[in-house]
C-alpha positions in Angstrom: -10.3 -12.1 -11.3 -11.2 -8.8 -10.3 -8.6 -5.9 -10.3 -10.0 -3.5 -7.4 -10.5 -4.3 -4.1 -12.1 -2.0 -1.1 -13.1 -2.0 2.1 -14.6 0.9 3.6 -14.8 0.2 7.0 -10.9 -1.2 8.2 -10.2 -0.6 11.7 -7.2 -0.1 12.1 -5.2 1.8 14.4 -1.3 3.3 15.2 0.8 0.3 16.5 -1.3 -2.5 14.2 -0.1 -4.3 11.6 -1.7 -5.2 8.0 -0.9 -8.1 6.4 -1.7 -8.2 2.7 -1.5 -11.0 0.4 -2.3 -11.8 -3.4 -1.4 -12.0 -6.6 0.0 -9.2 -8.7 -2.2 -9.3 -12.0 -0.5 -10.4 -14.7 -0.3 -7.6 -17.3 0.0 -5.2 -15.2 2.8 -2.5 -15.5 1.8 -1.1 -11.7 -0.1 -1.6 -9.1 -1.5 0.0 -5.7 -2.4 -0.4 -2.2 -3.7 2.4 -0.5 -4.4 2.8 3.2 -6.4 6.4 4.9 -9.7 7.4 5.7 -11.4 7.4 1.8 -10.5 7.2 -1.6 -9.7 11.4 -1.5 -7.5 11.1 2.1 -4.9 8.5 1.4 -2.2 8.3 4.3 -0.3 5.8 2.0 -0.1 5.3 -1.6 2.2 2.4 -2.4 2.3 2.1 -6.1 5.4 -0.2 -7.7 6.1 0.9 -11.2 7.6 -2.3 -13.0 7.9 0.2 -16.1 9.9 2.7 -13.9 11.7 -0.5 -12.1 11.0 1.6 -9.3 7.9 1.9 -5.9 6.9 5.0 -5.3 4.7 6.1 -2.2 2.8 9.2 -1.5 -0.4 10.7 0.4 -3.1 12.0 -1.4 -5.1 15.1 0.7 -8.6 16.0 -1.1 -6.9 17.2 -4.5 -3.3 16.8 -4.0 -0.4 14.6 -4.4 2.0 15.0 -1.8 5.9 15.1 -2.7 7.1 11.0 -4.2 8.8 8.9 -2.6 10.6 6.9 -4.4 12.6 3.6 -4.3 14.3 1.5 -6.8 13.9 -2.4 -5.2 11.5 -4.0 -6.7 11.9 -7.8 -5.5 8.6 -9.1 -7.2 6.8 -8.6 -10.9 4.1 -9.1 -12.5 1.7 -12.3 -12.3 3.6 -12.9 -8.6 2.0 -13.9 -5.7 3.5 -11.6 -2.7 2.6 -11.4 0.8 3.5 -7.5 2.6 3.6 -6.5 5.8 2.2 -3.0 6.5 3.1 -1.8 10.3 1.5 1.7 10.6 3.0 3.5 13.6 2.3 7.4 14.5 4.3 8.9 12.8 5.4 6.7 10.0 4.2 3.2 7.7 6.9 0.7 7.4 6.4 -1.7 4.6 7.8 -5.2 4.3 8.6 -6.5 1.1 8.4 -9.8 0.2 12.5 -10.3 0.4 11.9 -8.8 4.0 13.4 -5.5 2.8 11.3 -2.3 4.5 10.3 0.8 2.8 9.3 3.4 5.5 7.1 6.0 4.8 5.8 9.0 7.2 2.8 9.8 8.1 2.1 13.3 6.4 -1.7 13.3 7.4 -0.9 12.3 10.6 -4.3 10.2 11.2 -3.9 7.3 14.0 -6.9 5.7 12.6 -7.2 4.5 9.5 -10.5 3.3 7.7 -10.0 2.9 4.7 -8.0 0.3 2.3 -8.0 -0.3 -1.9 -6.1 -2.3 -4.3 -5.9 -2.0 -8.1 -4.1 -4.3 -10.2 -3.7 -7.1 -7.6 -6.0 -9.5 -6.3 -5.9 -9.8 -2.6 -6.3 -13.7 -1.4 -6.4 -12.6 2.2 -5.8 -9.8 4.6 -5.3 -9.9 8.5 -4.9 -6.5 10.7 -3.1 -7.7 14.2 
């Protein structure tokens, strides 16, 4: 089971919708997705920390870490299988958990096209943009 996933060329634009599902791997203390335009222009860095009991998003611009954002519901854990919902509108992502809670998160880089999407630590079964 591999721990990274990529794809390079994602099409997806403001007012679309990811849908993301896999398994969490099962030693894993974290884990990320990451949506943007390449691995140094990350609109949104979702990264639950089960060690920290808490997700923290973030965007990443060339060298630098934006400001955290962090939230303490973490309704899933390691070795999980999880299904999120990733609706990425102009000027924010809203992220659906797998209890249906949402984390919102804005767009700082403010790109309405996004190219780009990783995981680490969780081994996607199958994606769908809409």
């Amino acid at each position: 089971m591999s721990d990274k996933f990529e794809v390079t060329n994602l099409d997806m634009k403001s007012g679309m919708t990811l849908k993301i599902k896999g398994k969490i791997h099962t030693n894993a203390d974290r884990f990320t997705i990451n949506l943007g335009q390449g691995k140094d222009k990350l609109n949104l860095h979702f990264n639950p920390r089960f060690n920290e009991s808490t997700i923290v998003c973030n965007a990443y611009d060339g060298n630098s870490w934006g400001q955290e954002q962090r939230e303490n519901h973490l309704c899933f854990s390691p070795g999980a299988e999880v299904k999120f919902t990733v609706a990425f509108q102009e000027k924010e992502f809203k992220v659906m958990l797998p209890d249906g809670h949402t984390v919102t998160f804005p767009n700082r880089l403010g790109h309405n096209h996004l190219r780009y999407l990783s995981t680490d630590r969780f081994h996607v079964s199958s994606f769908k943009l809409e």
